[in-house]
C-alpha positions, -999 to 999 in steps of 0.1 A, spaced: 70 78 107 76 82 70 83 38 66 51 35 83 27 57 67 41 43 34 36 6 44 -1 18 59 -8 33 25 3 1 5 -15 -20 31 -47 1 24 -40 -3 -14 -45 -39 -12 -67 -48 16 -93 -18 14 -122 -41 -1 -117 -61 32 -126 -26 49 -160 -12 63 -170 24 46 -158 39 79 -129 20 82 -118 33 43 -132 67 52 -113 71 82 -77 56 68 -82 73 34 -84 108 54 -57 103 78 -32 86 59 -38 97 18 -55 131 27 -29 140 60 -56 148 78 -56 154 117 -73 134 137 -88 163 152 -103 168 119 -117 136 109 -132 136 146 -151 172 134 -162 159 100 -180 130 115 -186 146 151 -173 122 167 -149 125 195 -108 126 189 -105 94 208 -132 74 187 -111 82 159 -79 71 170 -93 42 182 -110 32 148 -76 40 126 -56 21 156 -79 -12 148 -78 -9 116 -40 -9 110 -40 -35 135 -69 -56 109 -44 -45 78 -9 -60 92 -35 -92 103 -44 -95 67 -10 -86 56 6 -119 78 -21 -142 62 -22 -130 29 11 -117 25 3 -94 -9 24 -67 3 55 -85 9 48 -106 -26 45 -72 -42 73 -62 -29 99 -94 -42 84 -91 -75 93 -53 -78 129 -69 -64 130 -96 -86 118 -69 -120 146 -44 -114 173 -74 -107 158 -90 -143 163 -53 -159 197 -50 -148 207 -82 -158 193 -77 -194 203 -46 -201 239 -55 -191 238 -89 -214 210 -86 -235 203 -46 -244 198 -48 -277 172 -76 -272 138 -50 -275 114 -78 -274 130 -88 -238 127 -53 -227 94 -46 -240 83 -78 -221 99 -70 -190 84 -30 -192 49 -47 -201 57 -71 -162 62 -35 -146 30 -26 -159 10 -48 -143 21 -40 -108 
């Protein structure tokens, strides 16, 4: 449950703009907040089941995005790729600070 509430949050991290207000609303509450459904469904008054249904269509919209767009997973080999270029450099090349500093500033821009 962990793996997919932290791919869901990542998803939601890059394809929120692609979201209604609900849709953001509804995700942002139940996945960054931990709310219940139960309570999401009481803060709009809506039903339980409207709620689920919303959040189940919109992770099913995010992974959709996520297989055309593929952000996610391009995120993720560059964050690969960063601590493999680290390791390499600090093993052959530590005392090289302009190298570091250039592979820190990378990190910063994920």
């Amino acid at each position: 449950m962990l793996e997919k509430t932290t791919r869901m949050n990542y998803l939601y991290d890059f394809y929120q703009s692609l979201l209604t207000p609900k849709q953001r609303s509804y995700m942002a509450l139940y996945y960054l907040d931990d709310y219940s459904l139960g309570e999401i469904a009481e803060e709009y008054e809506v039903s339980r089941q409207a709620v689920y249904d919303n959040i189940k269509r919109t992770e099913a919209m995010l992974e959709e995005y996520e297989k055309k767009l593929l952000l996610f997973q391009k995120f993720q080999e560059r964050q690969k790729l960063i601590k493999q270029l680290k390791q390499l450099v600090s093993q052959k090349y530590a005392d090289d600070q302009q190298l570091l500093q250039m592979i820190e500033s990378l990190e910063k821009l994920e």
